[in-house]
C-alpha positions as CSV (number, residue, x, y, z in Angstrom):
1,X,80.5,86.5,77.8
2,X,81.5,85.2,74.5
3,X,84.3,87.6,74.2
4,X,85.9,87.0,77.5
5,X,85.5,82.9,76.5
6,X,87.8,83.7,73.4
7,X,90.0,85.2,75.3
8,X,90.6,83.1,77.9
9,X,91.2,80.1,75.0
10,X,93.7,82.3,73.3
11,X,95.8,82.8,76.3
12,X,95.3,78.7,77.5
13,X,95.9,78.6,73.6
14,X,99.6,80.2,74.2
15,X,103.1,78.4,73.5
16,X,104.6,77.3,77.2
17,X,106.8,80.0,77.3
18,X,104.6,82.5,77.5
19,X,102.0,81.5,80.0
20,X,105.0,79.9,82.5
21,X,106.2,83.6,82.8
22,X,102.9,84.0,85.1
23,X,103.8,81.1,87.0
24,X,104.3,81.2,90.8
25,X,104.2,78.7,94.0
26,X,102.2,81.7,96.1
27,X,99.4,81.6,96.4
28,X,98.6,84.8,97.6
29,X,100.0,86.6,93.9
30,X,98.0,88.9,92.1
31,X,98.7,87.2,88.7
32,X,99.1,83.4,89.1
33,X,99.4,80.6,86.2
34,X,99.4,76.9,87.3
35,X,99.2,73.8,85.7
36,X,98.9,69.9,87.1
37,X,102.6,69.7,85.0
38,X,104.5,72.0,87.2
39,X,102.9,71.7,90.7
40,X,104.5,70.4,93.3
41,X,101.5,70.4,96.0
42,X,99.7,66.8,96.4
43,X,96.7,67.8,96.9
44,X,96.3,69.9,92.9
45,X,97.4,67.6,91.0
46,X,94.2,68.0,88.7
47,X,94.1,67.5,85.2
48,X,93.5,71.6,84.7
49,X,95.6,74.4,84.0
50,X,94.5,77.8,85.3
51,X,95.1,81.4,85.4
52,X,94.4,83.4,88.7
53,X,94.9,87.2,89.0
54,X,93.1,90.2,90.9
55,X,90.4,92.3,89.1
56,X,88.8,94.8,91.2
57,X,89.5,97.6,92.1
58,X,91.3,97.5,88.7
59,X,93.6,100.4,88.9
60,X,95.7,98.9,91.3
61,X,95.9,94.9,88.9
62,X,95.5,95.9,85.5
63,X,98.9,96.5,84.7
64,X,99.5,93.3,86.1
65,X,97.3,91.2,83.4
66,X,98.5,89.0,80.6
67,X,98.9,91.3,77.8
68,X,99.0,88.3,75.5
69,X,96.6,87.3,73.8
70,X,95.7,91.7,72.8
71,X,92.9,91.4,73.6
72,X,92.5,89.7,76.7
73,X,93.5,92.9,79.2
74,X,90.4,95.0,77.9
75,X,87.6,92.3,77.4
76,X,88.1,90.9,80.8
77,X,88.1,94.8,81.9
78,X,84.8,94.8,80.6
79,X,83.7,91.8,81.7
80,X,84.8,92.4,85.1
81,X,83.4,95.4,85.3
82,X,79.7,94.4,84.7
83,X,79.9,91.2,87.0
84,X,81.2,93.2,89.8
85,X,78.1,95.7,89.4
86,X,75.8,92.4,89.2
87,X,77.8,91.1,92.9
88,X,77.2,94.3,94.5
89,X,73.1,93.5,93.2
90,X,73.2,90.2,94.5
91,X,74.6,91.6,97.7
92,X,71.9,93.7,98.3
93,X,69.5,90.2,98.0
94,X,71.3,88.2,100.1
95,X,71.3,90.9,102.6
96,X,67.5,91.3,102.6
97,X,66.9,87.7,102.8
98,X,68.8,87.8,106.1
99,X,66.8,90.4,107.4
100,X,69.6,93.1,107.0
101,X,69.7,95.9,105.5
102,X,70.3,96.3,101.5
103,X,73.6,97.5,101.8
104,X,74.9,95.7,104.7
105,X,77.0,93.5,102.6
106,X,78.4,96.2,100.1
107,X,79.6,98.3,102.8
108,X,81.2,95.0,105.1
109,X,82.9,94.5,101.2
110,X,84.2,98.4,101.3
111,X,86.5,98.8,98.1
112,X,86.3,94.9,97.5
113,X,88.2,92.3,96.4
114,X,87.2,90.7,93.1
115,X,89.5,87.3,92.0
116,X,89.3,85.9,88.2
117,X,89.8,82.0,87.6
118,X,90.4,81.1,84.0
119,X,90.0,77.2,84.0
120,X,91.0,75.3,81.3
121,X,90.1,71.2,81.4
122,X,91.8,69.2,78.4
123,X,90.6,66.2,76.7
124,X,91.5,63.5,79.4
125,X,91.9,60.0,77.7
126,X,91.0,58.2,81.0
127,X,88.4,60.5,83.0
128,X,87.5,58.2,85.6
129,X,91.2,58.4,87.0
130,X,91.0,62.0,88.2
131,X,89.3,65.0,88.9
132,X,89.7,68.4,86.7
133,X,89.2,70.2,90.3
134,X,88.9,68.6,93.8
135,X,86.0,69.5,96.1
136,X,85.9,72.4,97.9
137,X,83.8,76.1,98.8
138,X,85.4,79.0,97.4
139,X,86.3,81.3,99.9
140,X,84.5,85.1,99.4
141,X,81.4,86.0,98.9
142,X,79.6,85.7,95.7
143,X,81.2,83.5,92.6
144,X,79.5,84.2,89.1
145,X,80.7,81.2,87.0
146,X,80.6,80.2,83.5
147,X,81.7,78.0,80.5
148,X,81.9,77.9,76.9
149,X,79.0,74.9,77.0
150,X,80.9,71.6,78.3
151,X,79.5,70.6,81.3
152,X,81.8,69.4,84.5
153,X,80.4,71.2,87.2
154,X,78.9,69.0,90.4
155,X,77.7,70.3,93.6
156,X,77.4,68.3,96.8
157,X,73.5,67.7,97.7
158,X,72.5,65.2,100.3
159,X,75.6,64.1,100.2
160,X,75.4,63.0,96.4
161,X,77.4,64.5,93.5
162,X,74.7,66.2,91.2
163,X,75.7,67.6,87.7
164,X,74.5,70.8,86.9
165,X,73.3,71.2,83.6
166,X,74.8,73.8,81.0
167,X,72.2,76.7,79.9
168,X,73.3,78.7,77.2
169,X,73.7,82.8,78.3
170,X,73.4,81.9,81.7
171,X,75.8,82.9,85.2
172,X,75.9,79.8,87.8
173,X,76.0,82.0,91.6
174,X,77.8,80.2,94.3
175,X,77.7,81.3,97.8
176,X,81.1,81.2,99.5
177,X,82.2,81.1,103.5
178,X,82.8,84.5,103.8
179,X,78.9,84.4,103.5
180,X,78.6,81.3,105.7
181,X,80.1,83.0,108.3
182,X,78.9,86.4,107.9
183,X,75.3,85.0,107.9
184,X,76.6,82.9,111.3
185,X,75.2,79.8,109.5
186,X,71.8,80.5,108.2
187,X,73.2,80.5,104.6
188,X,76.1,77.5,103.8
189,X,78.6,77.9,101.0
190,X,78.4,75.8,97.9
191,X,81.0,72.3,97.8
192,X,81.7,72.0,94.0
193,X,84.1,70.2,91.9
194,X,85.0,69.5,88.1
195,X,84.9,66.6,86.6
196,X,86.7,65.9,82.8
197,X,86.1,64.1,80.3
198,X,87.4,62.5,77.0
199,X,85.8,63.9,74.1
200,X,85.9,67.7,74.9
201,X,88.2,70.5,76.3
202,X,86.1,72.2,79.1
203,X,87.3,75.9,80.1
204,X,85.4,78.0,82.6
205,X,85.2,81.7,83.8
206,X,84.7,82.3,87.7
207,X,84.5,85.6,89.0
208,X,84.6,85.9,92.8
209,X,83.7,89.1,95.2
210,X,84.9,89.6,98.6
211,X,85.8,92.3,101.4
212,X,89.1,94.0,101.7
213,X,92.0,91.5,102.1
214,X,92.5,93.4,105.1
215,X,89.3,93.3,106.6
216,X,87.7,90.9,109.8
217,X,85.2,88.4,108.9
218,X,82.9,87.7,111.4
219,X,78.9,87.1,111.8
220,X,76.8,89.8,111.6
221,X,75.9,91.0,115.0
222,X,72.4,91.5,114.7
223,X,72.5,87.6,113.7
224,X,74.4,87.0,116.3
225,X,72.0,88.2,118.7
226,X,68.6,86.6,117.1
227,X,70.6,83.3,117.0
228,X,72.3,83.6,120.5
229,X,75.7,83.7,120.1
230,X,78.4,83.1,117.4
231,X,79.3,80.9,115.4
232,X,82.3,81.7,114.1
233,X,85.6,83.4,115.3
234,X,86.4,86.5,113.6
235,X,89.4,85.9,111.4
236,X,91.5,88.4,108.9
237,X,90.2,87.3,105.3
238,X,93.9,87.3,103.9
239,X,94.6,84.9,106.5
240,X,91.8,82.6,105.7
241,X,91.9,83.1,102.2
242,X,95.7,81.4,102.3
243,X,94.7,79.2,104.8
244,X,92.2,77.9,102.4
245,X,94.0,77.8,99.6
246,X,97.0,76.0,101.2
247,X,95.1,73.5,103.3
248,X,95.7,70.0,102.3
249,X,92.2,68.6,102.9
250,X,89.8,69.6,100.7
251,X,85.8,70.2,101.4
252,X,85.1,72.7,103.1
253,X,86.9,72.0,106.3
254,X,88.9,75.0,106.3
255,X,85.9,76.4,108.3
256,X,86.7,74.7,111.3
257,X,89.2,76.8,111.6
258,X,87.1,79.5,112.7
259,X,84.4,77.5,114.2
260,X,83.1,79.0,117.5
């Protein structure tokens, strides 16, 4: 954990030139740098920069990595590595608590899709004025997140804003829609944001897990039977996935799109 935190400040830690060769307005690219400097999308215009790119199954993305700073290519390997192992665990949890079987969510995954998001949240002189990332529910399955100890992460309770607290060695484990809709309801993604702040650069790590890119979400059928219909329309997750990411409103409205 500490290792792939270094590593992720040496890249953010990078002249311009470097990172911006990573740059891209698609949304759908396997290796994607951004920043709030360069966008020209209203809606994420937050005061972060970030680098995106696909991890699992890593034959097909490493190559594809930053190989600046050295080391970063081989940590996050690593790091990647162990957290998708700990998804496929959780998996077999979350299927059991909905009554299915163990493996019912690592097979609907098949080879898997597993995206990094390297956050980095600079020292913001006026805080109050923006956000460091807008609300919304991430859009796989599973999201292990962490940071290197500032706190900025809120999720939406009751419809109040609550901070959660920093604990040192630990993974925060957000449910996302593919979940929501999967489970036909009975489980509901996580609405998050980041907030900044004006004493201390914030950067965090999430690591998120979902099917094929390829692949139809829809509810569960035995689900859908116990609960009497669906749900949810099936959809192709690379179609919701840059549906999601595109969509202008923020929340977690992108799943009324597939609302039954």
């Amino acid at each position: 954990m500490e290792e792939m935190i270094s590593a992720v400040e040496g890249f953010f830690s990078l002249p311009w030139e470097e990172k911006v060769k990573y740059a891209s307005d698609n949304v759908m690219s396997p290796v994607r740098y951004g920043t709030s400097l360069n966008t020209s999308v209203a809606h994420v215009r937050h005061w972060r920069d970030y680098l995106r790119h696909y991890c699992h199954p890593i034959e097909k993305n490493f190559h594809l990595w930053p190989d600046n700073p050295p080391s970063y290519r081989e940590v996050t390997k690593e790091y990647t590595k162990a957290l998708w192992r700990l998804i496929l665990d959780l998996a077999g949890a979350v299927s059991e608590g909905l009554g299915l079987e163990k493996d019912y969510l690592e097979k609907f995954m098949g080879q898997g899709f597993q995206p990094i998001a390297n956050n980095y949240y600079p020292k913001c002189p006026e805080p109050h004025l923006t956000l460091g990332l807008a609300a919304h529910s991430d859009h796989g399955c599973l999201t292990i997140l962490m940071d290197n100890g500032v706190e900025g992460l809120q999720v939406k309770h009751n419809d109040e804003w609550v901070p959660v607290r920093h604990v040192p060695g630990s993974f925060i484990v957000n449910l996302g829609d593919t979940i929501q809709i999967m489970s036909n309801g009975r489980y509901e993604s996580v609405e998050h944001r980041a907030v900044v702040n004006e004493e201390r650069a914030r950067i965090s790590v999430a690591v998120g897990s979902g099917p094929e890119l390829d692949a139809i979400l829809a509810p569960a059928s035995q689900l859908v039977d116990e609960d009497g219909g669906p749900k949810y329309k099936p959809v192709v997750y690379k179609d919701y996935v840059k549906y999601q990411q595109t969509i202008v409103t923020r929340g977690k409205t992108a799943l009324q799109m597939v609302m039954a």
